[in-house]
Every structure is written in C-alpha cells, then in structure tokens.
C-alpha positions in Angstrom: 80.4 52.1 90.2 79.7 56.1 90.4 79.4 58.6 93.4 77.3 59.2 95.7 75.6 62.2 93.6 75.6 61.4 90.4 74.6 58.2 88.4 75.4 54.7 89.8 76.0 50.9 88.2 75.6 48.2 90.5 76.9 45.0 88.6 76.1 41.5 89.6 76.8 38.3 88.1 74.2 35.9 87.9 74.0 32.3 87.9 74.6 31.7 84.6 78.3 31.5 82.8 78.4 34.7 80.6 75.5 36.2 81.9 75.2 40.3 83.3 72.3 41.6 85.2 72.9 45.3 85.5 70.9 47.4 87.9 70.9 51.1 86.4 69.9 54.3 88.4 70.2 57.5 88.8 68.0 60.6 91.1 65.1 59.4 89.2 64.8 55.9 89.9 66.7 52.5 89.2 65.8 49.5 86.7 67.4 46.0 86.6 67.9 44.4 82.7 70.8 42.8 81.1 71.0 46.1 78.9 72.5 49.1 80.0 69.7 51.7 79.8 69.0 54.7 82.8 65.4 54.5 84.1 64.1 58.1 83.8 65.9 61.2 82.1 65.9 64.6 84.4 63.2 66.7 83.2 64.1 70.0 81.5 65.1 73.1 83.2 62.4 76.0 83.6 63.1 78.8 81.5 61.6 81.8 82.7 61.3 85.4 82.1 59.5 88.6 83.7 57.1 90.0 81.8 54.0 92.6 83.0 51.1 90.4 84.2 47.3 91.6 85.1 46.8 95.0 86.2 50.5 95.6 85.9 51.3 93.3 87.8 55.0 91.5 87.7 54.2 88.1 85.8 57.0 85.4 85.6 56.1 83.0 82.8 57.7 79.4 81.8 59.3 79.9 78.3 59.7 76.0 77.8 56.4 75.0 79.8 54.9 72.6 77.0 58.1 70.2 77.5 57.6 70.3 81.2 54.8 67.5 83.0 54.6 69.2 86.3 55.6 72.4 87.9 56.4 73.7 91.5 57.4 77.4 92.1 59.2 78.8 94.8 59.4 82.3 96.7 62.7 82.6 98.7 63.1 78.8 98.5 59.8 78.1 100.1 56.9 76.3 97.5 53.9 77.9 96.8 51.2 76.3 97.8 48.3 75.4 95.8 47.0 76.5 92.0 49.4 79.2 91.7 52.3 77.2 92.6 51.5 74.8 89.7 50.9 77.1 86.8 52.9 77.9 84.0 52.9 81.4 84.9 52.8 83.3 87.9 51.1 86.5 88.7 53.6 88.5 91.3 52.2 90.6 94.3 55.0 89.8 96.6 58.8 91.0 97.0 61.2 88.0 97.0 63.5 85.4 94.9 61.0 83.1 92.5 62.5 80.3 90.8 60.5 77.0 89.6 61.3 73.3 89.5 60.0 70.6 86.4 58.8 67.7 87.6 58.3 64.6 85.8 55.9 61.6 85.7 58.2 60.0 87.2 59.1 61.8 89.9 62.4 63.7 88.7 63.0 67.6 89.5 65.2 70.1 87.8 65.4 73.0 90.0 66.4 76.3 88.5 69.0 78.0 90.7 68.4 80.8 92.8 71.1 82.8 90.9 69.4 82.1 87.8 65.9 82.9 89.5 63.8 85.9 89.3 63.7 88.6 92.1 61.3 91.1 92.7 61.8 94.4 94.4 58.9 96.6 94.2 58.4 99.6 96.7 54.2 98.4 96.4 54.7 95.0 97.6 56.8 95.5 101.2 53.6 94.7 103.0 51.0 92.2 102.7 47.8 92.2 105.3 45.3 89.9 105.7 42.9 87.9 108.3 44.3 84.9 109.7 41.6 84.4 112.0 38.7 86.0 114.3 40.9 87.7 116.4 44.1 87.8 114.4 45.5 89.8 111.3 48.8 89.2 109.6 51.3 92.2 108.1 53.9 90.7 106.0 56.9 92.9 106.2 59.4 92.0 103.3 61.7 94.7 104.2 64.6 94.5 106.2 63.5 97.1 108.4 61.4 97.6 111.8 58.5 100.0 111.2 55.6 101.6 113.0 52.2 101.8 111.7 48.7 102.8 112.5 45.8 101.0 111.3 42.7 103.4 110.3 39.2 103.0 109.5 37.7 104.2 106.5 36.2 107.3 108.5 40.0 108.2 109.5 39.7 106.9 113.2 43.0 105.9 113.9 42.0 101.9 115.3 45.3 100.9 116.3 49.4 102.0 116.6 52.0 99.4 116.9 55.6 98.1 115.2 55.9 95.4 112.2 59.5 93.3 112.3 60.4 92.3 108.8 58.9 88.7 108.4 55.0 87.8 109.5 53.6 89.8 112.5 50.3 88.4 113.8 48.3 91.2 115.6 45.1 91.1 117.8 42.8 92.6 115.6 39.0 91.6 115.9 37.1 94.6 114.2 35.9 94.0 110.7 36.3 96.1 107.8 38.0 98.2 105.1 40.9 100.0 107.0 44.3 102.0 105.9 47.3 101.0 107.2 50.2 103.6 107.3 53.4 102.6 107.4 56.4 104.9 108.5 60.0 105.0 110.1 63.0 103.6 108.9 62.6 105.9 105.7 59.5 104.4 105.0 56.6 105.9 104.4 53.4 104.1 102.4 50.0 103.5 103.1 48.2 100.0 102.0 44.2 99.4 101.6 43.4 96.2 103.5 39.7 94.6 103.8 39.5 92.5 106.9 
C-alpha cells in the first residue's frame, strides 16, 4: 500500500491463523516486525543563514547543526568536495546558489531547496584562478559573460592576452609566479592577484 514516492506497507500473511508480518519502509530503509513501526525518521532540514565570515568573507552557517549527524553542501547543485563540504559552516569565496543536505546515520537526506538556498552575488568573486597542472591554469568565470584578459607579471610585463567563456577555461600557462590578471569587456573591468 502507498506510492511510489512516499511511504509504503507491504502486508503478508504468514503461516499462522491470525498472524501479520508487516514489512515497513520508507526513503530511509525498510524493517519487517508484526508491529507497525517506520525504520528511520528523515533527518531535519538545514537551516541556514548568511552571516560575514573571515576576512569579510560571505559565511553561511547551519542554525540547527547540533540536531544534524552529517552534512553535505552544495554550490549550484554540485557537492562540495572534501572538509568544507562537511562543516557546519561554510566560508564563501565563490558566486553561486549554496544550499546543504542532513544526513543521517542511517543514510537519510533532507535537502534544502534551491529556492530556500542561499545565493551569492559578489562583483569580487566572478573569477577564480588557479594551477591545475604544470602546463595548465584554470579561470573560473561565474559571469554570464565572454571577457578578454591579460595576464601580467609582477614587473607589469604583459605574459599573455586571450578570452574567458563563463564556466572553467583551462589555459596553457607554464611560467610560475605571482601575476595580475585583468579582466575587461562586456562592462567588466577588475583585476585579480593570482600565485601560480
């Protein structure tokens, strides 16, 4: 009995006159007794809230995090991997849509929904560089618009010109060290300090 989303019965008689084995479940998991009883409850639902973090930072913190097991965060539905995506709080340096899922011993999630989630839209976070390997750098673009830039060493030698696409760019960059990148076009105009 039930649908195919919510909780289900299965009821079977067994051998004995008068006698009900019934096999409860739901999302979290499914136990057989002759009691009617659900398995696992759904964890609670992340609050959370914005607050301002380290070095002013954006920092979205877990309101209800003591009633919560485990913890997964999201930016623009994709986990974060790794400590910070296990924390009760996390410390923002990217644009994009967080919202975090409880997760119980068991196994159950409670997702909070992306309308309810926090988004961050800071002019300071648009790009993101860093070294993805000897040869390659990445610019994060989380605009949604194609810009030039020019990558500069310290000494103001302009090192390299080319276009980001909003998303990741990979670039062939093999030179080492503390550059300037300028961005510009599109009615964008903002320079970013990147140590490769």
């Amino acid at each position: 009995m039930g649908d195919s989303v919510g909780d289900t019965l299965l009821v079977m008689v067994g051998e004995s006159p008068g006698f009900l084995i019934v096999t409860s479940s739901n999302k979290c998991g499914a136990a057989e007794s002759n009691r009617l009883f659900l398995p696992a409850p759904v964890p609670p639902l992340p609050k959370l809230v914005e607050t301002v973090g380290p070095y002013s930072y954006p920092e979205i913190l877990v309101t209800n995090i003591a009633e919560i097991d485990d913890i997964q965060w999201y930016r623009n539905s994709q986990p974060i991997p790794g400590d910070p995506g296990k924390s009760g709080s996390i410390t923002v340096n990217r644009n994009g849509l967080y919202t975090a899922e409880s997760i119980s011993r068991e196994g159950c999630t409670n997702r909070v929904p992306e309308e309810d989630g926090i988004t961050i839209d800071e002019a300071q976070y648009i790009f993101q560089a860093f070294r993805l390997n000897e040869k390659t750098i990445v610019i994060e673009n989380t605009s949604t618009k194609k810009v030039d830039f020019n990558l500069i060493s310290v000494g103001g030698v302009v090192q390299k010109m080319g276009t980001v696409n909003p998303g990741t760019n990979e670039i062939r960059f093999d030179t080492r060290g503390i550059f300037l990148i300028h961005f510009f076009g599109n009615g964008i105009d903002q320079v970013l300090k990147a140590y490769f």
